[in-house]
C-alpha positions as CSV (number, residue, x, y, z in Angstrom):
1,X,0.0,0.0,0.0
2,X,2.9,2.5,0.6
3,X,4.5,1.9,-2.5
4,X,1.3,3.1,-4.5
5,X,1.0,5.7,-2.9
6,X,4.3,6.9,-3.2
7,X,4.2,6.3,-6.9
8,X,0.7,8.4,-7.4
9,X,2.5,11.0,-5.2
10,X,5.4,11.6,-7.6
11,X,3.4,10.9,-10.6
12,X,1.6,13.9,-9.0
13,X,4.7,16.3,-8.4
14,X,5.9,15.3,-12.3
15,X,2.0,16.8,-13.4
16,X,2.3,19.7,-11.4
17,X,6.0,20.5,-12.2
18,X,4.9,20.3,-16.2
19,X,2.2,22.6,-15.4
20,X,4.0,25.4,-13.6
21,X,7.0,24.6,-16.6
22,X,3.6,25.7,-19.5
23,X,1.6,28.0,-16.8
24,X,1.9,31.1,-19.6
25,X,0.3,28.6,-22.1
26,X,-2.5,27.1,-20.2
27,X,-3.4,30.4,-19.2
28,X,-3.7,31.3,-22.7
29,X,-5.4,28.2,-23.1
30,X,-7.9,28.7,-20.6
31,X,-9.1,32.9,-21.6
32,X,-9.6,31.4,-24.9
33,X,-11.8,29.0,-23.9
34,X,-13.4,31.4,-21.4
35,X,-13.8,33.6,-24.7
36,X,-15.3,30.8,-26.1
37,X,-17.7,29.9,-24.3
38,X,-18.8,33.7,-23.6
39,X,-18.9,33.8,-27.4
40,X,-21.1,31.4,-27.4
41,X,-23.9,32.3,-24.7
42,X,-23.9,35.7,-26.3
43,X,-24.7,34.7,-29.4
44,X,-27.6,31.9,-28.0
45,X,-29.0,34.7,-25.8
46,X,-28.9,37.3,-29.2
47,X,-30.6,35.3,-31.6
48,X,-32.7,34.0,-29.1
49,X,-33.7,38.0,-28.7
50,X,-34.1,38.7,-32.3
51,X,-36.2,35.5,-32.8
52,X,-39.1,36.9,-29.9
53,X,-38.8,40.3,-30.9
54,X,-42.2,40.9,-32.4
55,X,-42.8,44.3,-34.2
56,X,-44.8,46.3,-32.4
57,X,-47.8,48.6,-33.3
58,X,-47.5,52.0,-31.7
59,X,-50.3,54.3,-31.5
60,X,-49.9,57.9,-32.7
61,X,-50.3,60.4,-29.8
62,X,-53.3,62.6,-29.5
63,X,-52.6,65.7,-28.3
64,X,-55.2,67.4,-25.6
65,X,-55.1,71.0,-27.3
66,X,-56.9,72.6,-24.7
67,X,-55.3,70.8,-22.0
68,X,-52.1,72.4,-23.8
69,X,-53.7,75.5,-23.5
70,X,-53.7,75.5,-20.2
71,X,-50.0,74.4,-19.4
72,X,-48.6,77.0,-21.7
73,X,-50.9,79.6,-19.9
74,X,-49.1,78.1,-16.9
75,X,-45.8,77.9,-18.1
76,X,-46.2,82.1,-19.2
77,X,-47.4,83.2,-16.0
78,X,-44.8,81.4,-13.7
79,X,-42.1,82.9,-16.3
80,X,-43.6,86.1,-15.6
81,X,-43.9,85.5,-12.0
82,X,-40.0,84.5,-12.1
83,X,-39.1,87.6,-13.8
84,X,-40.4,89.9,-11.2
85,X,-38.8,88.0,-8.5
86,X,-35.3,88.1,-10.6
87,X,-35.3,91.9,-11.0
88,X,-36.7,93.1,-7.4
89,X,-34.2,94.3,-5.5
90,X,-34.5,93.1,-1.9
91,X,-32.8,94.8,1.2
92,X,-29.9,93.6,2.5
93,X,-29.8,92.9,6.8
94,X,-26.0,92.7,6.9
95,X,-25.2,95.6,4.7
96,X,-28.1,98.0,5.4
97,X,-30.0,99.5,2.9
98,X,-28.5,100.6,-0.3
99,X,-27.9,104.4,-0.7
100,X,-29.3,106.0,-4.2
Protein backbone atom coordinates (compact mmCIF):
# COMPACT_ATOMS: atom_id res chain seq x y z
CA UNK A 1 0.00 0.00 0.00
CA UNK A 2 2.91 2.48 0.55
CA UNK A 3 4.49 1.91 -2.49
CA UNK A 4 1.28 3.09 -4.51
CA UNK A 5 1.02 5.67 -2.88
CA UNK A 6 4.29 6.95 -3.22
CA UNK A 7 4.23 6.25 -6.85
CA UNK A 8 0.74 8.41 -7.38
CA UNK A 9 2.53 10.99 -5.18
CA UNK A 10 5.42 11.56 -7.55
CA UNK A 11 3.42 10.91 -10.65
CA UNK A 12 1.56 13.86 -8.96
CA UNK A 13 4.75 16.27 -8.35
CA UNK A 14 5.88 15.29 -12.34
CA UNK A 15 2.00 16.78 -13.42
CA UNK A 16 2.27 19.72 -11.42
CA UNK A 17 5.95 20.49 -12.19
CA UNK A 18 4.95 20.31 -16.16
CA UNK A 19 2.17 22.56 -15.40
CA UNK A 20 3.95 25.37 -13.63
CA UNK A 21 7.02 24.63 -16.56
CA UNK A 22 3.64 25.70 -19.48
CA UNK A 23 1.65 28.04 -16.81
CA UNK A 24 1.90 31.11 -19.59
CA UNK A 25 0.30 28.60 -22.12
CA UNK A 26 -2.53 27.13 -20.19
CA UNK A 27 -3.39 30.44 -19.21
CA UNK A 28 -3.68 31.31 -22.73
CA UNK A 29 -5.44 28.21 -23.11
CA UNK A 30 -7.91 28.70 -20.60
CA UNK A 31 -9.07 32.88 -21.57
CA UNK A 32 -9.55 31.40 -24.90
CA UNK A 33 -11.77 28.98 -23.94
CA UNK A 34 -13.36 31.39 -21.44
CA UNK A 35 -13.77 33.57 -24.74
CA UNK A 36 -15.26 30.76 -26.13
CA UNK A 37 -17.74 29.90 -24.29
CA UNK A 38 -18.84 33.73 -23.58
CA UNK A 39 -18.91 33.80 -27.36
CA UNK A 40 -21.06 31.36 -27.41
CA UNK A 41 -23.88 32.33 -24.69
CA UNK A 42 -23.94 35.69 -26.34
CA UNK A 43 -24.71 34.74 -29.39
CA UNK A 44 -27.57 31.91 -28.05
CA UNK A 45 -29.02 34.69 -25.81
CA UNK A 46 -28.86 37.30 -29.15
CA UNK A 47 -30.59 35.30 -31.64
CA UNK A 48 -32.72 33.95 -29.08
CA UNK A 49 -33.74 37.97 -28.66
CA UNK A 50 -34.10 38.68 -32.31
CA UNK A 51 -36.18 35.49 -32.77
CA UNK A 52 -39.11 36.89 -29.89
CA UNK A 53 -38.78 40.30 -30.92
CA UNK A 54 -42.20 40.86 -32.43
CA UNK A 55 -42.81 44.25 -34.24
CA UNK A 56 -44.78 46.27 -32.38
CA UNK A 57 -47.78 48.57 -33.27
CA UNK A 58 -47.47 52.05 -31.68
CA UNK A 59 -50.32 54.29 -31.47
CA UNK A 60 -49.86 57.94 -32.68
CA UNK A 61 -50.31 60.36 -29.77
CA UNK A 62 -53.32 62.59 -29.50
CA UNK A 63 -52.61 65.73 -28.33
CA UNK A 64 -55.18 67.44 -25.56
CA UNK A 65 -55.06 71.00 -27.29
CA UNK A 66 -56.89 72.59 -24.69
CA UNK A 67 -55.34 70.83 -22.00
CA UNK A 68 -52.11 72.42 -23.81
CA UNK A 69 -53.68 75.51 -23.53
CA UNK A 70 -53.74 75.55 -20.19
CA UNK A 71 -49.95 74.42 -19.37
CA UNK A 72 -48.63 77.04 -21.69
CA UNK A 73 -50.90 79.57 -19.86
CA UNK A 74 -49.08 78.08 -16.88
CA UNK A 75 -45.78 77.88 -18.08
CA UNK A 76 -46.15 82.09 -19.23
CA UNK A 77 -47.45 83.24 -15.99
CA UNK A 78 -44.78 81.37 -13.71
CA UNK A 79 -42.08 82.85 -16.34
CA UNK A 80 -43.61 86.10 -15.59
CA UNK A 81 -43.85 85.53 -11.99
CA UNK A 82 -40.01 84.53 -12.11
CA UNK A 83 -39.09 87.62 -13.83
CA UNK A 84 -40.42 89.87 -11.19
CA UNK A 85 -38.80 87.96 -8.52
CA UNK A 86 -35.31 88.09 -10.63
CA UNK A 87 -35.28 91.90 -11.01
CA UNK A 88 -36.73 93.07 -7.39
CA UNK A 89 -34.23 94.30 -5.49
CA UNK A 90 -34.48 93.06 -1.92
CA UNK A 91 -32.85 94.78 1.24
CA UNK A 92 -29.89 93.58 2.46
CA UNK A 93 -29.78 92.93 6.80
CA UNK A 94 -26.05 92.70 6.89
CA UNK A 95 -25.23 95.61 4.69
CA UNK A 96 -28.09 98.01 5.45
CA UNK A 97 -30.02 99.48 2.89
CA UNK A 98 -28.53 100.56 -0.29
CA UNK A 99 -27.93 104.43 -0.73
CA UNK A 100 -29.28 106.03 -4.23
Amino acid sequence: MEIKISKSKEKLLKLLKKFWQNLFLVLILLLVLAFALGGIFFWKYYLRVQEEKAPLYVKPLKINQVLMEKVSGEWVQRETISKTAEEKQYPDSFRGTPSE
